[in-house]
mmCIF file as Biopython writes it, N, C-alpha, C and O atoms, coordinates in Angstrom:
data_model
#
loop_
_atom_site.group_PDB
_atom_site.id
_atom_site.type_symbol
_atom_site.label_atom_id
_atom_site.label_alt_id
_atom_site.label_comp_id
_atom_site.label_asym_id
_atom_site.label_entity_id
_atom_site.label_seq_id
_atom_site.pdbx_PDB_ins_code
_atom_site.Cartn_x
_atom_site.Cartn_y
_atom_site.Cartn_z
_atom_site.occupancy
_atom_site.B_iso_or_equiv
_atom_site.auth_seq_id
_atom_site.auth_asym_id
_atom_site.pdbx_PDB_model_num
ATOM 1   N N  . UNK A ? 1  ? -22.858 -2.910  -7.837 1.0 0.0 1  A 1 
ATOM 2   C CA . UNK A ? 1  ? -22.534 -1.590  -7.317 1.0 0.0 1  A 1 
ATOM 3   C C  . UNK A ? 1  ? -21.145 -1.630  -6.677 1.0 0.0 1  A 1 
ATOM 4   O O  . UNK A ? 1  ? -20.779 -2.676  -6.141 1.0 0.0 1  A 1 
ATOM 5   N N  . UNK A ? 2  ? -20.324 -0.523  -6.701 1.0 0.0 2  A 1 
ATOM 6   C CA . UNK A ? 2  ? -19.320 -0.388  -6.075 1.0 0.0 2  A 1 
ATOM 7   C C  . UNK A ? 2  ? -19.359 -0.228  -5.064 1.0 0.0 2  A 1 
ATOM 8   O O  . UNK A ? 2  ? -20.441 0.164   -4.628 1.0 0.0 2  A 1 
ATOM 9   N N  . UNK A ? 3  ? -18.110 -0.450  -3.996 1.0 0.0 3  A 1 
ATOM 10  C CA . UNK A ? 3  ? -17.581 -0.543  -2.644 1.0 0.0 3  A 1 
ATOM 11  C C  . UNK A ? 3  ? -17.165 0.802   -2.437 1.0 0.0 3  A 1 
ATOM 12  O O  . UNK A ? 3  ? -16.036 0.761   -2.926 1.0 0.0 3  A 1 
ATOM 13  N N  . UNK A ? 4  ? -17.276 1.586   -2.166 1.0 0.0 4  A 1 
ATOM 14  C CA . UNK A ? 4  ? -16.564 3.152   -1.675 1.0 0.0 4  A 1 
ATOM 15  C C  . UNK A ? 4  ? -15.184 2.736   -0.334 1.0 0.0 4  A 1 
ATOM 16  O O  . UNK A ? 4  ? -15.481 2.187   0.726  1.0 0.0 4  A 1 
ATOM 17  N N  . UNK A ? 5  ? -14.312 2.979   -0.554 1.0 0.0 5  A 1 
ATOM 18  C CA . UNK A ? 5  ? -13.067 2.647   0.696  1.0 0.0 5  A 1 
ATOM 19  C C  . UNK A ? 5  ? -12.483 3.813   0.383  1.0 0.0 5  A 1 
ATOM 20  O O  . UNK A ? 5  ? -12.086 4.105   -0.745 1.0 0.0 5  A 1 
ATOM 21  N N  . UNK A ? 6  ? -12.391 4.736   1.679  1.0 0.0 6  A 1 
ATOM 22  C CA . UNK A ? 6  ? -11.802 6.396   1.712  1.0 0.0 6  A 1 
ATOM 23  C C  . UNK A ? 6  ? -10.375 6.008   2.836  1.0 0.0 6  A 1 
ATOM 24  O O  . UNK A ? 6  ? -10.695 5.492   3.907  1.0 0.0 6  A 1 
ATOM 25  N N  . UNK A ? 7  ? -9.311  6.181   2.658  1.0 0.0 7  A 1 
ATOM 26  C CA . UNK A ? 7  ? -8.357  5.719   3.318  1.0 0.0 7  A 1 
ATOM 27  C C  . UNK A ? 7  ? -7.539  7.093   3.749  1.0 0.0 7  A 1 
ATOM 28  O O  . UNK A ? 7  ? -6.428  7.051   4.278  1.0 0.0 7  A 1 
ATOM 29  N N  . UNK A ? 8  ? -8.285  8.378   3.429  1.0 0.0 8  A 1 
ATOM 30  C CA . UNK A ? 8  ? -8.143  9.678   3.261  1.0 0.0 8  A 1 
ATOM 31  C C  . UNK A ? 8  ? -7.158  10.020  4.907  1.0 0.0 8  A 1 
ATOM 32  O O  . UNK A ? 8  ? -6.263  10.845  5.093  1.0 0.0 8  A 1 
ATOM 33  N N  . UNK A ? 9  ? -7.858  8.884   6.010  1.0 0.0 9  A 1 
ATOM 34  C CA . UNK A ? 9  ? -7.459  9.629   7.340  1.0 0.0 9  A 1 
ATOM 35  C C  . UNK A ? 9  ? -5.953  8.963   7.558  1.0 0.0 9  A 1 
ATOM 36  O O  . UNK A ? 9  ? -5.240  9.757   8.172  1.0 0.0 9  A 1 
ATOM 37  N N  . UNK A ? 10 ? -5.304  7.784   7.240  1.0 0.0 10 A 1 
ATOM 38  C CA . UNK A ? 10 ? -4.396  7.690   7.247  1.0 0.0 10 A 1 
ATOM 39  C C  . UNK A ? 10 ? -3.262  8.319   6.391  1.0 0.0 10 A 1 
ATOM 40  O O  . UNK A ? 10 ? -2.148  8.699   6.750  1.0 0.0 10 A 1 
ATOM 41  N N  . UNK A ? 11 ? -3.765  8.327   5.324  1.0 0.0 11 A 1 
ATOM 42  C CA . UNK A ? 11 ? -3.036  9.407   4.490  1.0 0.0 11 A 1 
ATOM 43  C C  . UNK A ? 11 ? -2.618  11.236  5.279  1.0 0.0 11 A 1 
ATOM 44  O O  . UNK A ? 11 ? -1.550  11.763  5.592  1.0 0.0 11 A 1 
ATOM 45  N N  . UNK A ? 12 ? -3.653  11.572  5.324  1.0 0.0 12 A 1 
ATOM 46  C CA . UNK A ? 12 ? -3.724  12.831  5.953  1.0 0.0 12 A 1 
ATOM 47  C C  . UNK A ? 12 ? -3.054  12.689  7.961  1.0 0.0 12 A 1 
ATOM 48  O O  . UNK A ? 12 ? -2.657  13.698  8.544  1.0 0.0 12 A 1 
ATOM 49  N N  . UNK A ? 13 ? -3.074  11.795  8.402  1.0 0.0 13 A 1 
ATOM 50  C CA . UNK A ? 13 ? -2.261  11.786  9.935  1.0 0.0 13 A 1 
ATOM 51  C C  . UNK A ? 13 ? -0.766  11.568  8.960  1.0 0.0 13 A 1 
ATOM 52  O O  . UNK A ? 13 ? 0.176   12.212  9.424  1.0 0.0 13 A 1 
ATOM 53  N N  . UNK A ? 14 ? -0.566  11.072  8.186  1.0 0.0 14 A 1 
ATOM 54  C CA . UNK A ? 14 ? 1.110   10.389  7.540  1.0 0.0 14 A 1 
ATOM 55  C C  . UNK A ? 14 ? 1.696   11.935  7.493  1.0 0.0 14 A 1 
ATOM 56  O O  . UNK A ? 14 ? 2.677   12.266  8.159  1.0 0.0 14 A 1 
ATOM 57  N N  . UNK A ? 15 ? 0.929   12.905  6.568  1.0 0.0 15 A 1 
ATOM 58  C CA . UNK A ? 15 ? 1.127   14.582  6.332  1.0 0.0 15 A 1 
ATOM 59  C C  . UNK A ? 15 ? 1.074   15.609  8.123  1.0 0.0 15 A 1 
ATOM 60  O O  . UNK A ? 15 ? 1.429   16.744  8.441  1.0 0.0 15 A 1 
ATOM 61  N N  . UNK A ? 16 ? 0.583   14.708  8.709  1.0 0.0 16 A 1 
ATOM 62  C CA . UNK A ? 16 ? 0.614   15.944  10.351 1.0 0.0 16 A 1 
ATOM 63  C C  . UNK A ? 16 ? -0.755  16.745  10.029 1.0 0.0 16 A 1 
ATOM 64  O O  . UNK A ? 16 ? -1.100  17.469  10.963 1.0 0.0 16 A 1 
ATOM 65  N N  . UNK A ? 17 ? -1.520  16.761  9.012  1.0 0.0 17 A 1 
ATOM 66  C CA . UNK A ? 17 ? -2.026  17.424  9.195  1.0 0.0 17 A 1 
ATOM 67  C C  . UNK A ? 17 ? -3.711  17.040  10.090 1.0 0.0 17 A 1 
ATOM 68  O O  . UNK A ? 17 ? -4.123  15.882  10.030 1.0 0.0 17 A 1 
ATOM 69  N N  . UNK A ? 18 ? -4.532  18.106  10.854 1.0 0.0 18 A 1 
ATOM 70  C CA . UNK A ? 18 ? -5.549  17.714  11.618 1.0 0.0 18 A 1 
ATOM 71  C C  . UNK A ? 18 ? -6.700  17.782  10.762 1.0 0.0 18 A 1 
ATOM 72  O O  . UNK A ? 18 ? -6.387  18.513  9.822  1.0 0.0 18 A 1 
ATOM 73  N N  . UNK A ? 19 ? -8.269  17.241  10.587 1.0 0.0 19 A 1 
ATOM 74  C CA . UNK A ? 19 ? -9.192  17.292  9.744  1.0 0.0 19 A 1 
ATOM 75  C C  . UNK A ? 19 ? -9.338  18.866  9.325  1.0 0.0 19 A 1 
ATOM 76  O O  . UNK A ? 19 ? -9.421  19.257  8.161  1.0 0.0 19 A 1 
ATOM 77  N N  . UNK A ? 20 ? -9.356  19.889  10.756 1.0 0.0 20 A 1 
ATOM 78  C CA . UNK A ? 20 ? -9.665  21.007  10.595 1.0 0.0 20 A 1 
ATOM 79  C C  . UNK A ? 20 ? -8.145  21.631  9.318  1.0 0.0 20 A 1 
ATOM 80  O O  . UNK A ? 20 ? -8.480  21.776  8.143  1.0 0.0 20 A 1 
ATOM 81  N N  . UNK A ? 21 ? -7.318  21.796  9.529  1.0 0.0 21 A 1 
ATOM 82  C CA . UNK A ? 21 ? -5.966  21.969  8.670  1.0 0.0 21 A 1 
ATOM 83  C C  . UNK A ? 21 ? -6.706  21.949  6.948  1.0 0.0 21 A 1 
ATOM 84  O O  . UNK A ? 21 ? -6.927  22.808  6.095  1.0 0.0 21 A 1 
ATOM 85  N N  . UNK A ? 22 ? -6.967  20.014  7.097  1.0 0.0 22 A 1 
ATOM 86  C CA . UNK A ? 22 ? -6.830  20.088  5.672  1.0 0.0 22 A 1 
ATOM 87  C C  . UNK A ? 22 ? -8.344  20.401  5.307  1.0 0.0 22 A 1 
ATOM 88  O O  . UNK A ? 22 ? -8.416  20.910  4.188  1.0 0.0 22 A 1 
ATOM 89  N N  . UNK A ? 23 ? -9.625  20.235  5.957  1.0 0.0 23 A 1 
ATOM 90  C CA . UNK A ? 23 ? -10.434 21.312  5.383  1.0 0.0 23 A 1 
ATOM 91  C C  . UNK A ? 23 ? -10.088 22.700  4.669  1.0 0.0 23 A 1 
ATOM 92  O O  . UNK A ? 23 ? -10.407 23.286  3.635  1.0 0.0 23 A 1 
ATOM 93  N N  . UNK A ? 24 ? -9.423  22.868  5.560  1.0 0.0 24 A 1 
ATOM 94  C CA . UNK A ? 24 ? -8.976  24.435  5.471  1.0 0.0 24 A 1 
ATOM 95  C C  . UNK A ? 24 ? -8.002  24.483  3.900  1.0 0.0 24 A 1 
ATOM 96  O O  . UNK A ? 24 ? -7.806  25.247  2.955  1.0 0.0 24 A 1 
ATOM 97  N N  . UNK A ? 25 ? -7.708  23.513  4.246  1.0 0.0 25 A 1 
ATOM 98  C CA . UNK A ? 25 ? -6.697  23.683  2.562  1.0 0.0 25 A 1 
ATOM 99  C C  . UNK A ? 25 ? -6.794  23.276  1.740  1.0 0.0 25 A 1 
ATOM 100 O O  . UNK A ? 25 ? -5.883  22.999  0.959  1.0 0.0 25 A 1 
ATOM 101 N N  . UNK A ? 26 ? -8.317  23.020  1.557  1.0 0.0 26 A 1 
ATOM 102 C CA . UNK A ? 26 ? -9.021  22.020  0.526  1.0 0.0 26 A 1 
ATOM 103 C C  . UNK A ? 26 ? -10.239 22.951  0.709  1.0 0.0 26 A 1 
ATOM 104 O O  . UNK A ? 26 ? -10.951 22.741  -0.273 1.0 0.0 26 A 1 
ATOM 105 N N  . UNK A ? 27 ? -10.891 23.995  1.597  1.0 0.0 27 A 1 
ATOM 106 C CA . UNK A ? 27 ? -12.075 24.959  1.036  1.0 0.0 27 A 1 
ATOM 107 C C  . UNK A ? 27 ? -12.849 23.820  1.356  1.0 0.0 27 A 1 
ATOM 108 O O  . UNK A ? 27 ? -13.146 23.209  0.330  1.0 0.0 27 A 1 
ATOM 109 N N  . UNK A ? 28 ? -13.438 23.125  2.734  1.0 0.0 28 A 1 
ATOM 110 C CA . UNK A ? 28 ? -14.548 22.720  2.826  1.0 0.0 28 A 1 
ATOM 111 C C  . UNK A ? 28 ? -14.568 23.078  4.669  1.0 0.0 28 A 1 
ATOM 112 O O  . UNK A ? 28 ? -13.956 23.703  5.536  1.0 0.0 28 A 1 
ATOM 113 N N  . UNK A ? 29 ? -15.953 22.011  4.424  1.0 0.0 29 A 1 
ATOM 114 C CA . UNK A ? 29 ? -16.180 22.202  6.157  1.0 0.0 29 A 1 
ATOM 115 C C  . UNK A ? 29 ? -14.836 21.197  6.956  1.0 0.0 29 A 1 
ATOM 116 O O  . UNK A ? 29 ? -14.012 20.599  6.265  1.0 0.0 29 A 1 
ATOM 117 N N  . UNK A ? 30 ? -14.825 21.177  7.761  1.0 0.0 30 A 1 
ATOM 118 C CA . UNK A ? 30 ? -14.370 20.073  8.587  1.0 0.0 30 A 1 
ATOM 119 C C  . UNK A ? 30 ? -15.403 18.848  8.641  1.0 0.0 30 A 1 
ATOM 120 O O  . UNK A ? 30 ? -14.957 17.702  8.680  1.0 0.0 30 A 1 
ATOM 121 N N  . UNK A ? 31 ? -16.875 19.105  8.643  1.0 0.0 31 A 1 
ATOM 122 C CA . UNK A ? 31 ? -17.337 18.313  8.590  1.0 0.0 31 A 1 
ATOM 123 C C  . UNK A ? 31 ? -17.226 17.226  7.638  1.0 0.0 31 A 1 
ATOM 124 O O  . UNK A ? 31 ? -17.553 16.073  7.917  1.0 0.0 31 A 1 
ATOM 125 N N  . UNK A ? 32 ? -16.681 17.654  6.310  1.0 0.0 32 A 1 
ATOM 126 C CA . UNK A ? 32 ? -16.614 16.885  4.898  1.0 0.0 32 A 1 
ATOM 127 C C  . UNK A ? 32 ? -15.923 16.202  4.754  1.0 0.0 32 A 1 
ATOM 128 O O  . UNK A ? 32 ? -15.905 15.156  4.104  1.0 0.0 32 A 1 
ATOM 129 N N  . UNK A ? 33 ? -14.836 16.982  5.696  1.0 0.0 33 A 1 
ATOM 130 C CA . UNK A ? 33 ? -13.427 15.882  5.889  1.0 0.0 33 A 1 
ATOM 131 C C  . UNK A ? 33 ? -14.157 14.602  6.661  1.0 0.0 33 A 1 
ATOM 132 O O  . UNK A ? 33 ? -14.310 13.593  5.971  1.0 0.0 33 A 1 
ATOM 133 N N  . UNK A ? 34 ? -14.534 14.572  7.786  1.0 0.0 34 A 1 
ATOM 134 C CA . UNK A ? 34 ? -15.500 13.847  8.362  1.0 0.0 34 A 1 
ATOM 135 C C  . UNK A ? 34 ? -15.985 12.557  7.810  1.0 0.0 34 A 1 
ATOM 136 O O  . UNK A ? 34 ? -15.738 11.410  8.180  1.0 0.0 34 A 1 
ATOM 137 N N  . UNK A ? 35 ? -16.834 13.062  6.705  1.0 0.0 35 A 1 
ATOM 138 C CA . UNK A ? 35 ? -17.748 12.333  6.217  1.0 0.0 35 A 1 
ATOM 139 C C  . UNK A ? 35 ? -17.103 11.687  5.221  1.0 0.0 35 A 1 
ATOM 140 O O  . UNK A ? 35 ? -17.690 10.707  4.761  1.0 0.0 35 A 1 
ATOM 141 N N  . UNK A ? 36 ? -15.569 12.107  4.555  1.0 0.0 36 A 1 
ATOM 142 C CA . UNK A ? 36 ? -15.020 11.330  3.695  1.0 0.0 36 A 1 
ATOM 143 C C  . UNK A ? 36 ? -14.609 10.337  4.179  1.0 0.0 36 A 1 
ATOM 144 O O  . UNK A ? 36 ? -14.502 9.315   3.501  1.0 0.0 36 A 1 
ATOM 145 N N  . UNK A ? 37 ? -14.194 10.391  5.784  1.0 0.0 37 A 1 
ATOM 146 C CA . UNK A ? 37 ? -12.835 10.007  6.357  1.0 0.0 37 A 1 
ATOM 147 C C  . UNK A ? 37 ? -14.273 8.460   6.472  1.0 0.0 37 A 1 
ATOM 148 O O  . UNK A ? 37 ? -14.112 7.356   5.952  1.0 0.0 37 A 1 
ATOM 149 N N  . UNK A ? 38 ? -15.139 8.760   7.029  1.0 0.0 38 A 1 
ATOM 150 C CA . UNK A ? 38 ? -16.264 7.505   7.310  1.0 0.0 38 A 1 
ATOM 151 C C  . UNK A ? 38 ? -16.560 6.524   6.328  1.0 0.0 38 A 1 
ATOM 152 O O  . UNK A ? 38 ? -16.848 5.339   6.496  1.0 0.0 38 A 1 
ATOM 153 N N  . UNK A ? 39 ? -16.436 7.262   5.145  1.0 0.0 39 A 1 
ATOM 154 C CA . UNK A ? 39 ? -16.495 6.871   3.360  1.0 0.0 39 A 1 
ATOM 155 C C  . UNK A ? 39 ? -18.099 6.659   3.534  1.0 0.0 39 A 1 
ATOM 156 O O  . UNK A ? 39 ? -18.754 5.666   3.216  1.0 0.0 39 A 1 
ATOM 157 N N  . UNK A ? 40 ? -18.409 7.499   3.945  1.0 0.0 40 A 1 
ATOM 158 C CA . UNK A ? 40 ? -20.084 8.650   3.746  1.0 0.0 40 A 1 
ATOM 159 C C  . UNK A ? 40 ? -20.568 9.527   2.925  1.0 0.0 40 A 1 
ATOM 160 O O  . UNK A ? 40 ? -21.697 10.005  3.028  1.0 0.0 40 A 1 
ATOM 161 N N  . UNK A ? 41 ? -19.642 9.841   1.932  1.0 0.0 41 A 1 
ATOM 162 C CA . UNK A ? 41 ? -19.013 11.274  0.697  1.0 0.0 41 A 1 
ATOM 163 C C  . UNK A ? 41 ? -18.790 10.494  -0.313 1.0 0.0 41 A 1 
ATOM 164 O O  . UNK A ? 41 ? -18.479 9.351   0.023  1.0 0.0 41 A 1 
ATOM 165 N N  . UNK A ? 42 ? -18.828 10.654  -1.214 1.0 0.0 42 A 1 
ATOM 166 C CA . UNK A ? 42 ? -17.981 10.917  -2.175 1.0 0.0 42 A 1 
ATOM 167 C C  . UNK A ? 42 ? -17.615 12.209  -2.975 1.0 0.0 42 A 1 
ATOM 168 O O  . UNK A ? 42 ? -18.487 13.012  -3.310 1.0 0.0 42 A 1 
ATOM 169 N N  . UNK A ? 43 ? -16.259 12.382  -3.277 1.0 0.0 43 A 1 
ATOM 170 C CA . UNK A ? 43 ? -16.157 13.710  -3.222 1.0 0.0 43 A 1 
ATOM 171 C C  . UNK A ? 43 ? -16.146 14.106  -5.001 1.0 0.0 43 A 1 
ATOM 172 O O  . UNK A ? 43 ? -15.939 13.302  -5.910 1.0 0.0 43 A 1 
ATOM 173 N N  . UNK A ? 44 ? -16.389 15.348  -5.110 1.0 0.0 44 A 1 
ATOM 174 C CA . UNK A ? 44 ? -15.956 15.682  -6.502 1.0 0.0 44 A 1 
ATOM 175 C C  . UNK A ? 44 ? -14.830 15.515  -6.630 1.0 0.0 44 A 1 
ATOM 176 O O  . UNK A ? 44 ? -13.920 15.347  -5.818 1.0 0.0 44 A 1 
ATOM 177 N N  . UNK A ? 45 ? -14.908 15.600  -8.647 1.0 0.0 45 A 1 
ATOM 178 C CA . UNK A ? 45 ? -13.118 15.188  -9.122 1.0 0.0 45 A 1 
ATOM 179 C C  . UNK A ? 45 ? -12.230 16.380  -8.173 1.0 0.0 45 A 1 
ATOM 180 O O  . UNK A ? 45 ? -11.390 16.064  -7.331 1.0 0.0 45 A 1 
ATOM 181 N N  . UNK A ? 46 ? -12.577 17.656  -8.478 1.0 0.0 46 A 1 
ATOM 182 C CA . UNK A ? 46 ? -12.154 18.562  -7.824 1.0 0.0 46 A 1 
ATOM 183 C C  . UNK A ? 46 ? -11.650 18.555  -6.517 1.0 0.0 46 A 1 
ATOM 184 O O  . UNK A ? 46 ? -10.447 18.573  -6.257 1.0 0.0 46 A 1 
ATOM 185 N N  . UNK A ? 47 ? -12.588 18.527  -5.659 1.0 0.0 47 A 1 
ATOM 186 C CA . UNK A ? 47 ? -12.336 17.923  -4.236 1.0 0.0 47 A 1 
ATOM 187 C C  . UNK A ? 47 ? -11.118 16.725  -4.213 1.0 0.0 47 A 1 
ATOM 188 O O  . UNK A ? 47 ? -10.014 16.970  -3.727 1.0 0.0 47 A 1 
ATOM 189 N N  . UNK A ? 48 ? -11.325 15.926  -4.566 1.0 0.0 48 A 1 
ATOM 190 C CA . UNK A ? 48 ? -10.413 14.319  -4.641 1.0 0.0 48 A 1 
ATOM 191 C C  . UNK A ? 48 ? -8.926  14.804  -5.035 1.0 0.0 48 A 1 
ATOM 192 O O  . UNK A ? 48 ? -7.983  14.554  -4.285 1.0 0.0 48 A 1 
ATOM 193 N N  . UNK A ? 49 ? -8.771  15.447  -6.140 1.0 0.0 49 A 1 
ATOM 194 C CA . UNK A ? 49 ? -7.457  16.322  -6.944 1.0 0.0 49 A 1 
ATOM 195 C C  . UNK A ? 49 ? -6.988  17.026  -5.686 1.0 0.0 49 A 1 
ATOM 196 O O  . UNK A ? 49 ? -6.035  16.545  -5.073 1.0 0.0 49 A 1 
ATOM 197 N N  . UNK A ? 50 ? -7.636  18.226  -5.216 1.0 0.0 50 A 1 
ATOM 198 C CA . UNK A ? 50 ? -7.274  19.417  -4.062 1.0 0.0 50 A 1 
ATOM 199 C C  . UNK A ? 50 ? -6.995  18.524  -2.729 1.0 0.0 50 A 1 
ATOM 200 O O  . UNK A ? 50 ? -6.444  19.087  -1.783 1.0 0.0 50 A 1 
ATOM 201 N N  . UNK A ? 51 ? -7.380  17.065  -2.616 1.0 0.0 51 A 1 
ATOM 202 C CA . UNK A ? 51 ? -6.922  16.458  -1.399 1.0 0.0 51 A 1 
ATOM 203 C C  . UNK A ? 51 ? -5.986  15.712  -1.798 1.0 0.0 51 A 1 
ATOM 204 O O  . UNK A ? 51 ? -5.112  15.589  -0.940 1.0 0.0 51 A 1 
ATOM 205 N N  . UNK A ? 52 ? -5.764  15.066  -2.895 1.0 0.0 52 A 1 
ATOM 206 C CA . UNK A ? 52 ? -4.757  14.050  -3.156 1.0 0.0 52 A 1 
ATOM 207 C C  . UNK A ? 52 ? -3.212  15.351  -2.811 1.0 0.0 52 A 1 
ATOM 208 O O  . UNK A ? 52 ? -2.222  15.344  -2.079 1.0 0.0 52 A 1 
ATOM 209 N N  . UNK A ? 53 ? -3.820  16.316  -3.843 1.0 0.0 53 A 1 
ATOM 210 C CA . UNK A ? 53 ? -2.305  17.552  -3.612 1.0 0.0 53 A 1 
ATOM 211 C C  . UNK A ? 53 ? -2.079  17.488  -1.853 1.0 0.0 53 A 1 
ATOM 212 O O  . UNK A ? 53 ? -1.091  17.091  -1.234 1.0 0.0 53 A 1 
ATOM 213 N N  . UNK A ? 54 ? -3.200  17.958  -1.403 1.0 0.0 54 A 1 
ATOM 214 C CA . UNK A ? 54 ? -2.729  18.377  -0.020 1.0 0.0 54 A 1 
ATOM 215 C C  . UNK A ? 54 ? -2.012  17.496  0.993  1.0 0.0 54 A 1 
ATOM 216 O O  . UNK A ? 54 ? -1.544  17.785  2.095  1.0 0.0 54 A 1 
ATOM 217 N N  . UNK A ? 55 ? -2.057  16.144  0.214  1.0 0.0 55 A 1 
ATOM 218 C CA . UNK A ? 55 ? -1.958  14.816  1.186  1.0 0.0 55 A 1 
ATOM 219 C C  . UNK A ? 55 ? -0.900  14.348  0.599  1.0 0.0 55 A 1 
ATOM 220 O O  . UNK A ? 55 ? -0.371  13.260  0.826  1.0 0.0 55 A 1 
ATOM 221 N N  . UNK A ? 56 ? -0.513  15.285  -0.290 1.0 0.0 56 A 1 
ATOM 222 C CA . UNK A ? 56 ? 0.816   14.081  -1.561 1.0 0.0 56 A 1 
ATOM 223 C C  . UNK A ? 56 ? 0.591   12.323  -1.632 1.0 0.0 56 A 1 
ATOM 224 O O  . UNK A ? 56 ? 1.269   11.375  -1.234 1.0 0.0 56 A 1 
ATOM 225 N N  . UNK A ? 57 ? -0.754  12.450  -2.368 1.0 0.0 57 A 1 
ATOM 226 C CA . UNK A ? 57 ? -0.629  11.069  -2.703 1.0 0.0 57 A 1 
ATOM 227 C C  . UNK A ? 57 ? -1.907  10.843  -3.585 1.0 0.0 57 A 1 
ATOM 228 O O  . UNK A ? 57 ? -2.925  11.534  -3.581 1.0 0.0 57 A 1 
ATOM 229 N N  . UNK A ? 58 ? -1.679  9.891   -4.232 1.0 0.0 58 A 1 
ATOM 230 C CA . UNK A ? 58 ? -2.473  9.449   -5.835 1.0 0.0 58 A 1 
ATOM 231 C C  . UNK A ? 58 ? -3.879  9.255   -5.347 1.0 0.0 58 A 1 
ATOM 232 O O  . UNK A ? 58 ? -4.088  8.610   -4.319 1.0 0.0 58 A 1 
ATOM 233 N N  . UNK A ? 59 ? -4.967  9.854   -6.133 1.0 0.0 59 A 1 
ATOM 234 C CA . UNK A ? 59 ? -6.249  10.190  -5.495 1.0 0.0 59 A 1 
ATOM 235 C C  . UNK A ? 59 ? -6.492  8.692   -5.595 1.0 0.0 59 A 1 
ATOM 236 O O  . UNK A ? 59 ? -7.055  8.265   -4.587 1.0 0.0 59 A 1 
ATOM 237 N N  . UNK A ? 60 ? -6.203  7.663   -6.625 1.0 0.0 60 A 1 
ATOM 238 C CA . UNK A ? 60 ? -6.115  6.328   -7.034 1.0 0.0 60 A 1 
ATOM 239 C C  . UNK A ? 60 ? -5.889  5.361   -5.451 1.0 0.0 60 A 1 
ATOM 240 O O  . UNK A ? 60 ? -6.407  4.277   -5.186 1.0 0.0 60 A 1 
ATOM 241 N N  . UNK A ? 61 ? -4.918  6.212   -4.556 1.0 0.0 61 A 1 
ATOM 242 C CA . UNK A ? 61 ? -4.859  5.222   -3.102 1.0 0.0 61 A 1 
ATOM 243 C C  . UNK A ? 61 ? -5.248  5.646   -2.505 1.0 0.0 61 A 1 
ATOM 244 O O  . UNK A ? 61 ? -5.092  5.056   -1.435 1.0 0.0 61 A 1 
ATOM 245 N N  . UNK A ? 62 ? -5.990  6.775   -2.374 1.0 0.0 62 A 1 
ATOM 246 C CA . UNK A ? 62 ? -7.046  7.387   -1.266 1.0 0.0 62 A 1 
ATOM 247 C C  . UNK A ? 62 ? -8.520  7.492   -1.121 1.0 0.0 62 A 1 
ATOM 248 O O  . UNK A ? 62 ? -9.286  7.724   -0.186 1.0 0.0 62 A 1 
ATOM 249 N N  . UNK A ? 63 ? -8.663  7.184   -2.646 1.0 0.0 63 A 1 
ATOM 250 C CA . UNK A ? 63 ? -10.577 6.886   -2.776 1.0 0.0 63 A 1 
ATOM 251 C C  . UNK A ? 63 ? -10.358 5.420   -3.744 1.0 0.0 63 A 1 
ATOM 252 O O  . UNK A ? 63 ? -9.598  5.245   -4.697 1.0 0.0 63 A 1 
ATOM 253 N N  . UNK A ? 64 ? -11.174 4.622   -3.201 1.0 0.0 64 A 1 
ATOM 254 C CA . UNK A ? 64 ? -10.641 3.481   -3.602 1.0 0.0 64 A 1 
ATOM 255 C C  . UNK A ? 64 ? -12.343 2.924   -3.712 1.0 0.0 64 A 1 
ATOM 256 O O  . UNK A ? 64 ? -13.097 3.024   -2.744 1.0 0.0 64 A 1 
ATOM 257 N N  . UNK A ? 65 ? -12.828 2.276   -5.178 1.0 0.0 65 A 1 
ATOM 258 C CA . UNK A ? 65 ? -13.868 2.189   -5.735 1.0 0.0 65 A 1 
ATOM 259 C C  . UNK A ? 65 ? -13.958 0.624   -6.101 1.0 0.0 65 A 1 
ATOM 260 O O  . UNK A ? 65 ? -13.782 0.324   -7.282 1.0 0.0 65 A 1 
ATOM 261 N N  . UNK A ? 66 ? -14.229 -0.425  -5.135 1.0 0.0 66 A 1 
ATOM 262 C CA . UNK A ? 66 ? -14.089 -1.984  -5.829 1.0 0.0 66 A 1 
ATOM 263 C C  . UNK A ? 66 ? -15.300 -2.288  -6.067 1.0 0.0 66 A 1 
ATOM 264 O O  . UNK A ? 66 ? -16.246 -1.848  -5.414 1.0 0.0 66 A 1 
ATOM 265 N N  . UNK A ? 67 ? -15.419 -3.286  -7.289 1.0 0.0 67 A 1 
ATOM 266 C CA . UNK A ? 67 ? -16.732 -3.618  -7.777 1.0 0.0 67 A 1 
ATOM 267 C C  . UNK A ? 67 ? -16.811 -5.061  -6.737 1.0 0.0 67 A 1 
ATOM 268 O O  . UNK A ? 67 ? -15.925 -5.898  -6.569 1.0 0.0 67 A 1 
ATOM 269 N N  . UNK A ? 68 ? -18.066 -5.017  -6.181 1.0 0.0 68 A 1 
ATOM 270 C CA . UNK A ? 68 ? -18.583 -5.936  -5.512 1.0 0.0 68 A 1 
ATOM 271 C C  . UNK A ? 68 ? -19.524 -7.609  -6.056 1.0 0.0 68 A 1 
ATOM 272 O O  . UNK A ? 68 ? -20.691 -7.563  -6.445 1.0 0.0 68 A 1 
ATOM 273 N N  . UNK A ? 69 ? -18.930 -8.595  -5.988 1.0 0.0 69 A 1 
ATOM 274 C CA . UNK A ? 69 ? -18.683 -9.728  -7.000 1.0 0.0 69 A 1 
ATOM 275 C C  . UNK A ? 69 ? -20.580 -10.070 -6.620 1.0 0.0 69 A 1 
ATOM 276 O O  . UNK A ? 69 ? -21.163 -11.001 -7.177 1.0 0.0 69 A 1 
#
């Protein structure tokens, strides 16, 4: 099984923006932001795309999926 690593909150403090912000600019709760930021979520492609934009950066360094040996 894979490793889930969400690196979403450093990305998103690098942009200024606050959880509530980029909820808001991504159409979820704040809570979701939350639960990504914990790597508690996994998000849809959709979701992942609409945050990588909002965060300017490759959904590839922000949800990060390692197979566990």
């Amino acid at each position: 099984m894979a490793a889930f690593i969400c690196r979403l909150k450093e990305f998103r403090q690098a942009v200024g923006l606050t959880q509530e912000e980029l909820a808001n600019k991504v159409s979820v709760r704040r809570e979701t932001i939350i639960r990504l930021e914990a790597g508690k979520y996994n998000p849809s492609l959709k979701l992942a795309i609409d945050i990588a934009r909002a965060v300017k950066a490759p959904i590839e360094e922000i949800f990060i999926f390692e197979e566990e040996q």
